[in-house]
C-alpha positions, 0 to 999 in steps of 0.5 A: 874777399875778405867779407867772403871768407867771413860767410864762410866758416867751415867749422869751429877747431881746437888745436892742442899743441904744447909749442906755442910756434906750432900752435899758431902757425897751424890756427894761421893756416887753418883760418886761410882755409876759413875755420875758426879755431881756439888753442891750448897748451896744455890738457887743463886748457884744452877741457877748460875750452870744451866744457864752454864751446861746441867744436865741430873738430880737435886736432890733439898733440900726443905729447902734452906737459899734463897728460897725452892725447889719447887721454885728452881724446877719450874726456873731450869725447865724453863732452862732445862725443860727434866732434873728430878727432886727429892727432898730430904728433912728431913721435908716433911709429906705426904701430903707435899710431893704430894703437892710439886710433884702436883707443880714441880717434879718428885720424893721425898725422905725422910732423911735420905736414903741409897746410893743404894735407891737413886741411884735406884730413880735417874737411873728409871728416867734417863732411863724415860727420855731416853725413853722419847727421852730425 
């Protein structure tokens, strides 16, 4: 079984969360769903990893100690323009949210969320994106 998952990788991810706890619980669950993902804490991390390696995806905290997500969103978006991005913050009202998708994005989910509703978000836009011609 283990083999299977192996063949089957879905995507390559990068979660930037600057809680260490989250950011493992997340890269844990997300590679169960078979995705290979790298993490950072920090703004520098994040564009440090996507000047090297191609993600098919970005999950971006919105709240980080040397910047926010939204700036993180538009610098990865220059380097890898056809990647999603989904924010994933606790600190967002509504209007927040929209404003933030208005500038950079492509979804927003509130802390907490469950593994399976995470997932579901991350394979619409992967499968967009493919047909999209990626």
């Amino acid at each position: 079984m283990v083999a299977d998952k192996a063949e089957q990788v879905k995507g390559q991810i990068l979660h930037v969360d600057d809680d260490p706890d989250i950011r493992l619980m997340i890269a844990a669950s997300l590679q169960e769903f078979g995705y290979v993902v790298a993490t950072a804490g920090t703004n520098a991390e994040a564009m440090e990893l996507a000047e090297k390696i191609k993600f098919d995806l970005f999950i971006l905290d919105v709240r980080l100690p040397d910047g926010n997500g939204i700036e993180l969103c538009q610098r990865v978006n220059q380097l890898q323009p056809k990647s999603p991005v989904v924010y994933y913050s606790a600190y967002a009202s509504n209007e927040e949210q929209k404003a933030a998708l208005a500038i950079c994005g492509d979804a927003y989910l509130k802390k907490p969320v469950l593994a399976a509703e995470l997932e579901k978000t991350i394979a619409e836009l992967l499968e967009r994106k493919r047909v999209q011609g990626e």
